[in-house]
Each structure stands twice: as structure tokens, then as C-alpha cells.
C-alpha positions as a Markdown table, in Angstrom:
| # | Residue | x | y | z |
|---|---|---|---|---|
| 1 | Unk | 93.2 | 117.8 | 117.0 |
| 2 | Unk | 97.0 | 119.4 | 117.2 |
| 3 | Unk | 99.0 | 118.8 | 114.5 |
| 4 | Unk | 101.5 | 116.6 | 117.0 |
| 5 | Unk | 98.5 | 114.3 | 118.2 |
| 6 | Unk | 98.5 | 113.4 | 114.6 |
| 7 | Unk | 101.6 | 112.7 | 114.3 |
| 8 | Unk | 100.9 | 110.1 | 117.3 |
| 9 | Unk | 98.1 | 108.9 | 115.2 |
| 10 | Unk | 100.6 | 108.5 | 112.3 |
| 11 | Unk | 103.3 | 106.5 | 113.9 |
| 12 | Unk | 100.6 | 104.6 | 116.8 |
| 13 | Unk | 102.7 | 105.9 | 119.2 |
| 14 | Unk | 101.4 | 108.1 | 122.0 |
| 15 | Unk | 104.4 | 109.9 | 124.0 |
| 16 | Unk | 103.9 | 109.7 | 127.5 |
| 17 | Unk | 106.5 | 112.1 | 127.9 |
| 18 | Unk | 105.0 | 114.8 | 125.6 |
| 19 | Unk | 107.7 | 117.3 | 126.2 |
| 20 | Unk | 109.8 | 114.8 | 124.2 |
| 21 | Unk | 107.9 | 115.1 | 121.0 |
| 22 | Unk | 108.1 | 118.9 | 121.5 |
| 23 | Unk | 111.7 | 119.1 | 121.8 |
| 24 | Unk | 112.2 | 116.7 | 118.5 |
| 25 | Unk | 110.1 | 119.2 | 117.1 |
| 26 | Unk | 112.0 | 122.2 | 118.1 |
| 27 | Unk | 114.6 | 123.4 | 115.2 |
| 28 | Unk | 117.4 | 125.4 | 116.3 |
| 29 | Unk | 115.8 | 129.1 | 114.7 |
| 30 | Unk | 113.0 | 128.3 | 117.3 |
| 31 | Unk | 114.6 | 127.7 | 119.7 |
| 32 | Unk | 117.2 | 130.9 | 119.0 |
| 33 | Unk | 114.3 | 133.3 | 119.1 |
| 34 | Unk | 112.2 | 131.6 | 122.1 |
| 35 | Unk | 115.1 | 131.1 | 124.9 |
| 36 | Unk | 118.4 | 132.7 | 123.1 |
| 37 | Unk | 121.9 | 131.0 | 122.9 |
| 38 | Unk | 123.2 | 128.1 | 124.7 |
| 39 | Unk | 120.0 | 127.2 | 126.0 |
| 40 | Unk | 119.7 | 123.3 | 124.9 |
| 41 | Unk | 116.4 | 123.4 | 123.7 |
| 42 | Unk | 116.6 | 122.7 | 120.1 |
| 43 | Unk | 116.3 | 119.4 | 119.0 |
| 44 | Unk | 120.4 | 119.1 | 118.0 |
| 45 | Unk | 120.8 | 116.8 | 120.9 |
| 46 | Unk | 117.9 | 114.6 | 120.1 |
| 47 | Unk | 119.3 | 114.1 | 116.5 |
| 48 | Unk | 123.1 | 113.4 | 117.2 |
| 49 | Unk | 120.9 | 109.9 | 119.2 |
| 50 | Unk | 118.4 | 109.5 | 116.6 |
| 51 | Unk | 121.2 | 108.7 | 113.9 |
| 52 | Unk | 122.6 | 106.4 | 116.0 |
| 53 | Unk | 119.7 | 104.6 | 117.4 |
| 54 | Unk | 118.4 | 104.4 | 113.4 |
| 55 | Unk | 121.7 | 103.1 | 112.4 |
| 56 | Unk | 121.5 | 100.4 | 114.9 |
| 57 | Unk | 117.6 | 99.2 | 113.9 |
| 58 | Unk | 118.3 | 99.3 | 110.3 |
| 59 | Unk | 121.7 | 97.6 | 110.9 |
| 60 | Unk | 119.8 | 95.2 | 113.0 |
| 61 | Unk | 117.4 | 94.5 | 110.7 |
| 62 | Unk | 120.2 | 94.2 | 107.6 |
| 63 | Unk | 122.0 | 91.4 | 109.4 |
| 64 | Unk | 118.9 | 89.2 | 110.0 |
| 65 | Unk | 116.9 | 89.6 | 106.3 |
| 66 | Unk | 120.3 | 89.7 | 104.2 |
| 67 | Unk | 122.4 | 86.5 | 105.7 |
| 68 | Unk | 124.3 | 86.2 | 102.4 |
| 69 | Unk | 125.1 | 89.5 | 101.7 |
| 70 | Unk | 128.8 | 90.6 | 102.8 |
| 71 | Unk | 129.8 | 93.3 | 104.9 |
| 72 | Unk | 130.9 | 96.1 | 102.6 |
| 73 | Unk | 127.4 | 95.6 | 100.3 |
| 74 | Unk | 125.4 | 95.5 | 103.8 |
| 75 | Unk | 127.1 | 99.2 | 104.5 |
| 76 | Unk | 126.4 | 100.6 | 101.6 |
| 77 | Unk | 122.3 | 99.6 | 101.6 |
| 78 | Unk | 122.6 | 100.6 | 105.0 |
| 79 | Unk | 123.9 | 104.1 | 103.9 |
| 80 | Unk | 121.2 | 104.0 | 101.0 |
| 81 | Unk | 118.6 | 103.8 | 103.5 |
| 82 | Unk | 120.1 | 106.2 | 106.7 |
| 83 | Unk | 120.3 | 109.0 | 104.2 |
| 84 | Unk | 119.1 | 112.4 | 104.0 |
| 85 | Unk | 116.6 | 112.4 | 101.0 |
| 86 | Unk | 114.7 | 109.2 | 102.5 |
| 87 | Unk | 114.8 | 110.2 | 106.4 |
| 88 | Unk | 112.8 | 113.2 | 104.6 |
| 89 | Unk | 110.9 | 111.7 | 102.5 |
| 90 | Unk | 109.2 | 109.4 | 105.4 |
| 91 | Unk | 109.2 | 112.7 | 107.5 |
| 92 | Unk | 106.7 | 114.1 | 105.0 |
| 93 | Unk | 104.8 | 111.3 | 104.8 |
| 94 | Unk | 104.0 | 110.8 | 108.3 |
| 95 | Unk | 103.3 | 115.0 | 108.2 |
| 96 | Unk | 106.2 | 115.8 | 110.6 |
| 97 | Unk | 106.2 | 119.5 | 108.6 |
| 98 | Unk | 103.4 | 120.4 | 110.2 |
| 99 | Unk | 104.4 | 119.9 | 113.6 |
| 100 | Unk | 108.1 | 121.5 | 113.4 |
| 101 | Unk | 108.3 | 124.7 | 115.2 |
| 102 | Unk | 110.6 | 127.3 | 113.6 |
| 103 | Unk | 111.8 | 130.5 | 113.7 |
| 104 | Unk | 110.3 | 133.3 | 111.9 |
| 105 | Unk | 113.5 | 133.7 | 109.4 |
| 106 | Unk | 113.0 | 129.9 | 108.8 |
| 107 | Unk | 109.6 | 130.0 | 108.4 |
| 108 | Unk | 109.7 | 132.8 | 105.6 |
| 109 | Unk | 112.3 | 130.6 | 103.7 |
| 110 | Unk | 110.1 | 127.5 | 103.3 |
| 111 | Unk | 112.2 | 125.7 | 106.2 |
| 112 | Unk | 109.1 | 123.3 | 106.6 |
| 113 | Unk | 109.9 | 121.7 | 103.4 |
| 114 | Unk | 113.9 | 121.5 | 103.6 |
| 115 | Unk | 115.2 | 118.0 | 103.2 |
| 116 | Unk | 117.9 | 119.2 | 105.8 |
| 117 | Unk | 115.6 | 119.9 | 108.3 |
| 118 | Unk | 113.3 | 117.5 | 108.1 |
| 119 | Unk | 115.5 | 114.7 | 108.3 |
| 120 | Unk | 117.0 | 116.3 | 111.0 |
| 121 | Unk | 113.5 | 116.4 | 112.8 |
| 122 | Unk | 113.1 | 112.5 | 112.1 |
| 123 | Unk | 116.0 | 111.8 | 113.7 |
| 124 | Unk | 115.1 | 114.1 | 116.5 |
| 125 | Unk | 111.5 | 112.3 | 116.5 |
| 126 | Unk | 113.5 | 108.8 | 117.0 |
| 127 | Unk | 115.6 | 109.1 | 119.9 |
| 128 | Unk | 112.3 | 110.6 | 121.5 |
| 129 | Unk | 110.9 | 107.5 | 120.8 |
| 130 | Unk | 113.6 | 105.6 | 122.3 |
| 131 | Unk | 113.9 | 107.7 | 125.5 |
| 132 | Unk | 109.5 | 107.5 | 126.0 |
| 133 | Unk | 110.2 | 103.8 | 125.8 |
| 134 | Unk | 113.1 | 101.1 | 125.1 |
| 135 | Unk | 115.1 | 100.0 | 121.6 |
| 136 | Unk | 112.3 | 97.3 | 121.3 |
| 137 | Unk | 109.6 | 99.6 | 121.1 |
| 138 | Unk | 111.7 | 102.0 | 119.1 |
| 139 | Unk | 112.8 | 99.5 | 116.4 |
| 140 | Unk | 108.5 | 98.0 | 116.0 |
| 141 | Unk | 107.4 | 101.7 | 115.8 |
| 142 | Unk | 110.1 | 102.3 | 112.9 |
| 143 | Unk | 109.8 | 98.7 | 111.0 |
| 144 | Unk | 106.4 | 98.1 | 111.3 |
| 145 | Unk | 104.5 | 101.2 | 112.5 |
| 146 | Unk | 106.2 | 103.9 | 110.4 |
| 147 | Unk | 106.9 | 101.0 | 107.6 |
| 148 | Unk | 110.7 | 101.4 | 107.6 |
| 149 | Unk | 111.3 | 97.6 | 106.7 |
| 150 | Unk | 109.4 | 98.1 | 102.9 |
| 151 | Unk | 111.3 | 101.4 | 102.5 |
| 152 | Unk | 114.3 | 99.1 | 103.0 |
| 153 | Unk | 113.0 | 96.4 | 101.1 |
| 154 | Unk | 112.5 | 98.8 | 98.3 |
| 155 | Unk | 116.4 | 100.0 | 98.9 |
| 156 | Unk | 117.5 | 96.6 | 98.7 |
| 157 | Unk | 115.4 | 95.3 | 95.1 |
| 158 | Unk | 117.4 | 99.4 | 94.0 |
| 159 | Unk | 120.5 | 98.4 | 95.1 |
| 160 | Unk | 121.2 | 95.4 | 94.0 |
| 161 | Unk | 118.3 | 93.7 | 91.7 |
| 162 | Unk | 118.5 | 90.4 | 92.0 |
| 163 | Unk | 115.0 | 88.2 | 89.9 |
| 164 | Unk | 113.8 | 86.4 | 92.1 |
| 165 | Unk | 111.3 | 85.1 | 90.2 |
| 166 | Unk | 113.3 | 84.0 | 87.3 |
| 167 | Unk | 115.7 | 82.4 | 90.4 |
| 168 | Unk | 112.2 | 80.4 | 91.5 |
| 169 | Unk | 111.6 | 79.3 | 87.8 |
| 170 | Unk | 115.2 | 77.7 | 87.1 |
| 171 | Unk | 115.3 | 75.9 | 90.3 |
| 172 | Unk | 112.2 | 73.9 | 89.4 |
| 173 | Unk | 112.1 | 74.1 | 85.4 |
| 174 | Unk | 113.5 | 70.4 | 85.9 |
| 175 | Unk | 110.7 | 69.5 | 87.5 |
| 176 | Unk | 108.1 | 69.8 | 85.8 |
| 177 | Unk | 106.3 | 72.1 | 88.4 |
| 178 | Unk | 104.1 | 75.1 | 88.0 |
| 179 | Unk | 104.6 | 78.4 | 89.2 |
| 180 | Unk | 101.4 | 80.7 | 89.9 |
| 181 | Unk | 101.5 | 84.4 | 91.2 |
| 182 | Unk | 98.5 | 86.1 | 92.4 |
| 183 | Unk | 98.0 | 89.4 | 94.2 |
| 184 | Unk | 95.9 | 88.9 | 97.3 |
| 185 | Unk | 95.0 | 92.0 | 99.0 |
| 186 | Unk | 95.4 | 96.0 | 97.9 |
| 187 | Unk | 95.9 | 98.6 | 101.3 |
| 188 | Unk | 96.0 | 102.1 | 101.2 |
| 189 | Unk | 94.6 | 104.7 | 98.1 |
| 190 | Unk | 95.7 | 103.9 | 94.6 |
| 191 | Unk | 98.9 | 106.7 | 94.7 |
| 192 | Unk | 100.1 | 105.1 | 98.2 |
| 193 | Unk | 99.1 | 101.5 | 98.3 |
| 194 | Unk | 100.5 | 98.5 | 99.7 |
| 195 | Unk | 100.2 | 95.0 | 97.8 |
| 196 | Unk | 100.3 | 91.8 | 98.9 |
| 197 | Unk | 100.9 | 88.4 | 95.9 |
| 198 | Unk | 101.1 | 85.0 | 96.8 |
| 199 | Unk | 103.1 | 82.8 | 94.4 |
| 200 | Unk | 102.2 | 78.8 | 94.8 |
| 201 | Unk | 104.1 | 76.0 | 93.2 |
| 202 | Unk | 102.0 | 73.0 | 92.1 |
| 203 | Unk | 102.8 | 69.7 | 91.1 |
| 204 | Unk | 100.5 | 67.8 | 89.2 |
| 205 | Unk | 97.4 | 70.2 | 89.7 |
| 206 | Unk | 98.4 | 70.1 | 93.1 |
| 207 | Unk | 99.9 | 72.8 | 95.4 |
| 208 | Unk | 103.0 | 71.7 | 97.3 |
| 209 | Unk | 104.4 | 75.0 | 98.5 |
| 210 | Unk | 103.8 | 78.7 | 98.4 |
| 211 | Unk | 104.6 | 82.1 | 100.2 |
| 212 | Unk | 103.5 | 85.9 | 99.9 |
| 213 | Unk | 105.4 | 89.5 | 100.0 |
| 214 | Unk | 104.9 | 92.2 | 100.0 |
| 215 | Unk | 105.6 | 95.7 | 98.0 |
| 216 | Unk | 104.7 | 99.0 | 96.7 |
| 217 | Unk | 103.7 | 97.7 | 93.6 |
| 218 | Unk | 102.5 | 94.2 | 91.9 |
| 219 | Unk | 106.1 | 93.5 | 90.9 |
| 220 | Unk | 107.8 | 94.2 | 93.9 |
| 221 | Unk | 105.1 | 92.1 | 95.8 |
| 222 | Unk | 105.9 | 88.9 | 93.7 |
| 223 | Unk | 109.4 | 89.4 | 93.8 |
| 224 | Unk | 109.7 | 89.4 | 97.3 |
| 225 | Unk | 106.8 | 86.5 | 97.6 |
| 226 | Unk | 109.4 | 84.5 | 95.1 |
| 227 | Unk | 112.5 | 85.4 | 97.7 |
| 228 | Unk | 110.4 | 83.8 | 100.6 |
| 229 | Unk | 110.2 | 80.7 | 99.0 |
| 230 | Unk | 113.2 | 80.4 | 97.9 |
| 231 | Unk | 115.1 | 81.5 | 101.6 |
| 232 | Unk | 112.6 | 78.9 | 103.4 |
């Protein structure tokens, strides 16, 4: 298998341009030595779309999960998130380092592990998404496919910690009721894993309400299980 079918296999998305994924793969030193100057084969072009069609999914995706959070706090997670460290960060996790195709001079200087270039390349790898397919398909391969929306999630509990749980706990002390949080399920291998907590609220040895989240650890899972309750 070539290292750019796994990359399909990584983000369940199969080009049916394939040239696309080729070009977003295609760093500017490659593409120097392969077809000289002003040729228009690197991936530059691809990345100056990429950033914008990322800025418009995550902004997208801000406005509708944060409805209380004002504009200048909703620029700066935004800015947290589109950033260079992270964009390469997920680029190595999905293997995109493997697939880049340099130039020899790159190549020698560890160019497969720059953040620079990587998060170029997953900017590149974005707007090849979008032009194989449509914004809808581009935004479910980056939120739910890729797993954009918990590195997001995880931005916004960095950001600006808000508890949640404790939040849950105060608005029903007066009640009397009881507050129960259990983790559910466990995905992925024990340095990568995914976990999923239900919290339920009983009254009288009897459930009346619950919800789940979930995070990249136990915490996070019940925090965000807590901030579904309390937003429904």
C-alpha cells in the first residue's frame, strides 16, 4: 500500500481526483528540482485555499457550539486552533510526513518533520479535499473524520477553563439531587484513546436526566458530558 492510500485510509476519504492529493503533497523544493521555476506545481496554491476553507469550518463550527461566547474570545480560540503547531501536530498524526515529496536539499534537512511544512501540507491537503468534493464533505472529513471538533474541544477547556461539573453541582445542590459520572466506553490504544463518561442526575434513587462527552482523557470526558446537560 502507498504511503498516500494510507493517508486515504486515515482521513476515510478516497480522492477521486488523485492528482489532487499529489499536488497537496508537493513542497516547493520538489517541485523546484522536478519542473524548475514558475511552473505552479507546488502545493503554495493549494495552501493559500486550505487556510481559508479551515478558517471558515472551524469558524463555522465556533459560532454554533459556543452561543455565549463573544466575538473577540471566539477569534482568539479560533486562532488557538488554525495555528501552526496544531495544523502540524494533526499532520503527523494522520502520517502526512510520509507522503510529502521534497527536494533533495529538504530532504537532507529533516524537512519531513518541520512544523512549517507540515502545516503547510495540511492546508494544502484541505483545499484538495474541498476541490474532490464540496464544503460539506470538507467540513465532516475535518470534524469528524480527521477529529478536528475534540482538538477544538480540547482548545476550548485550554483556553478558557470553565468547571462544568462544579457548574452542574450548584445548580441542583438545592435540590437534593444526585450527581453520578461514569465512563462508558475507551477507543483507540492507551497513549491515543478516546473516552466517553455519562453523567446522570437522580432524584430519589431515580434518574431524571443525563448526557455523555466526550475527551481525551476521563476528565475532559465528564466535563464535557456535565456542559451537555447543562446547554440542553
Amino acid at each position: 500500500m502507498s504511503h498516500c492510500s494510507q493517508l486515504e485510509l486515515e482521513i476515510q476519504y478516497v480522492f477521486r481526483e488523485p492528482s489532487l492529493l499529489k499536488l497537496a503533497m508537493s513542497h516547493t523544493s520538489y517541485a523546484n528540482e522536478r519542473f524548475g521555476k514558475h511552473h505552479g506545481q507546488s502545493n503554495q496554491r493549494l495552501e493559500f485555499l486550505g487556510d481559508s476553507v479551515l478558517g471558515m469550518v472551524v469558524s463555522t463550527y465556533l459560532y454554533h457550539h459556543f452561543p455565549e461566547m463573544p466575538e473577540g474570545k471566539l477569534s482568539r480560540l479560533r486562532a488557538s486552533v488554525v495555528c501552526e503547531s496544531t495544523l502540524a501536530e494533526v499532520a503527523l498524526r494522520l502520517g502526512v510526513d510520509t507522503c510529502l515529496l521534497l527536494g533533495n536539499g529538504e530532504e537532507q534537512t529533516g524537512g519531513r518533520k518541520k512544523p512549517s511544512i507540515l502545516a503547510d501540507a495540511m492546508e494544502s491537503l484541505i483545499a484538495a479535499i474541498y476541490l474532490d468534493s464540496d464544503f460539506n464533505m470538507v467540513s465532516d472529513v475535518l470534524l469528524n473524520r480527521i477529529g478536528f471538533s475534540q482538538v477544538i474541544e480540547q482548545a476550548s477547556l485550554q483556553f478558557e477553563f470553565v468547571d462544568y461539573k462544579t457548574r452542574l453541582q450548584e445548580l441542583y445542590s438545592e435540590s437534593c439531587m444526585r450527581i453520578v459520572y461514569e465512563i462508558t466506553d475507551v477507543v483507540g490504544p492507551p497513549h491515543d484513546c478516546v473516552y466517553t463518561a455519562r453523567v446522570c442526575v437522580f432524584r430519589n434513587g431515580e434518574p431524571v436526566d443525563n448526557a455523555t462527552g466526550k475527551g481525551r482523557s476521563k476528565k475532559d470526558a465528564e466535563q464535557r458530558a456535565a456542559r451537555m446537560l447543562l446547554e440542553r
